[in-house]
C-alpha angles and dihedrals in degrees: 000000000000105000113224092185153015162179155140143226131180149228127252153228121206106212088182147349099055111168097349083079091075086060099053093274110130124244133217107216139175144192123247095221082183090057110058144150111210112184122201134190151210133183127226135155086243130094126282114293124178131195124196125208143163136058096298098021096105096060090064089069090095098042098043098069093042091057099045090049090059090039085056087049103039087052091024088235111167108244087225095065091059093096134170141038114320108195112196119187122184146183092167110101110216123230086034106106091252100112107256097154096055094055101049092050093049086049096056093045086057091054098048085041088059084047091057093249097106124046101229085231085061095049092096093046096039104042079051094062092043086056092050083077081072113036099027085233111029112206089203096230088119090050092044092059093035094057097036102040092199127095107279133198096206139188126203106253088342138062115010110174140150116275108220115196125204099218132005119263126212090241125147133167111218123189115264091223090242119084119246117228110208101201093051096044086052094045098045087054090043094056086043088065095040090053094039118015102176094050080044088052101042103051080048084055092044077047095054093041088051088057100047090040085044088051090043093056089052091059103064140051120291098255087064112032091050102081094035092049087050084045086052103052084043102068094031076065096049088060091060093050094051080048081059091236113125086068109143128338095022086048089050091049098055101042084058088050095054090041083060098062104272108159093214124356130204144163117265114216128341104354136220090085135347122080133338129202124237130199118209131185091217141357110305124243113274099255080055098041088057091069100043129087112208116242 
């Protein structure tokens, strides 16, 4: 088939600010380059007809539907006059934590933007309230990486701008061998804050001081953001465990990485499953490598 268009977003990895950035606190976050959706097109005068590849491509047949519903409505297209072949290819799993939904929200805006449907200054709005059919109340931290590609220090409904480091860190995120489901973690930490909202407010306050210390880190040489980088993802971690959402897998998983040798573990995204990010002080040992995906 001739494409007439095309275009790719990423996954991502959240080194700090999960949940509290629903709440004002900023997030550092950063593209997968490795985990990415790429969507290609090509126009014909028949119905929609949508092909799915890749390793993870398969597990978008029950998302893509749904989106495209709430895009027609959103823009009240007709679903009829969405015509030709939609080729989606993905290396993003989806339920991880990795961001699967965002991209491929951010992926589809930019394909109705290319049809005339979407103003390229609403794809971030408007790719955020695609992803609120997943998480109930998207932050946008997801959108924001998956449009920009590039490491962001971002602030709900505020600041978004690139997040430059000094040096380059060994650090990997690895799968905790349990799935992550967005929508409970953030509720579990939302009733948390209803039932007890200074233990709720003080683990959002350890959350904000991981990401300045964790930006911090990224500013300076190697010999001295190391340790305050591994300091950083620490007490990010901490936070989880006082959500109550490392229980289990995830707990397991951590307590194996840092057996191995991790200098500092944490959840990435959302906990209770997923994936979760590890700091090393130099490249892991080959068993371990195997199960690690670069940052």
């Amino acid at each position: 088939m001739s494409i007439d268009f095309t275009c790719k977003s990423f996954g991502k990895w959240i080194l700090a600010g999960e949940h509290a950035v629903l709440r004002g606190v900023p997030a550092l976050v950063f593209p997968i380059q490795s985990r990415n959706l790429e969507l290609s097109y090509a126009r014909t005068e028949s119905a929609l007809e949508l092909r799915l590849v890749g390793d993870h491509g398969k597990d978008l047949q029950l998302l893509v539907w749904g989106v495209l519903e709430k895009a027609c409505e959103l823009k009240k297209i007709s679903r009829q006059d969405l015509k030709g072949i939609l080729l989606l290819e993905s290396s993003i799993p989806v339920g991880a934590g990795m961001g699967a939904s965002a991209a491929l929200c951010v992926a589809l805006t930019r394909w109705l933007g290319y049809l005339g449907y979407v103003q390229e200054n609403e794809y971030y709005e408007f790719a955020r309230d695609l992803e609120n059919l997943f998480h109930g109340e998207s932050s946008g931290v997801d959108i924001a990486v998956a449009l920009s590609g590039e490491g962001l220090y971002f602030v709900r409904n505020g600041e978004r701008k690139p997040l430059s480091t000094s040096w380059k860190p060994h650090w990997y995120i690895s799968y905790s061998g349990k799935r992550g489901v967005t929508v409970d973690a953030v509720n579990k930490v939302k009733d948390l804050l209803l039932q007890n909202p200074e233990v709720g407010e003080k683990i959002d306050k350890q959350m904000a001081e991981a990401v300045a210390i964790a930006e911090k880190a990224l500013k300076l040489d190697r010999q001295e953001g190391l340790p305050l980088l591994a300091k950083a993802i620490e007490e990010g971690g901490e936070c989880f465990e006082q959500w109550g959402l490392n229980e289990g897998a995830p707990g397991k998983h951590i307590q194996w990485l840092k057996e191995k040798g991790a200098l500092a573990v944490k959840p990435t995204g959302s906990g209770g499953g997923g994936y979760v990010l590890s700091l090393w002080d130099k490249v892991p040992s080959e068993d371990v490598l195997e199960k690690l995906i670069p940052c």
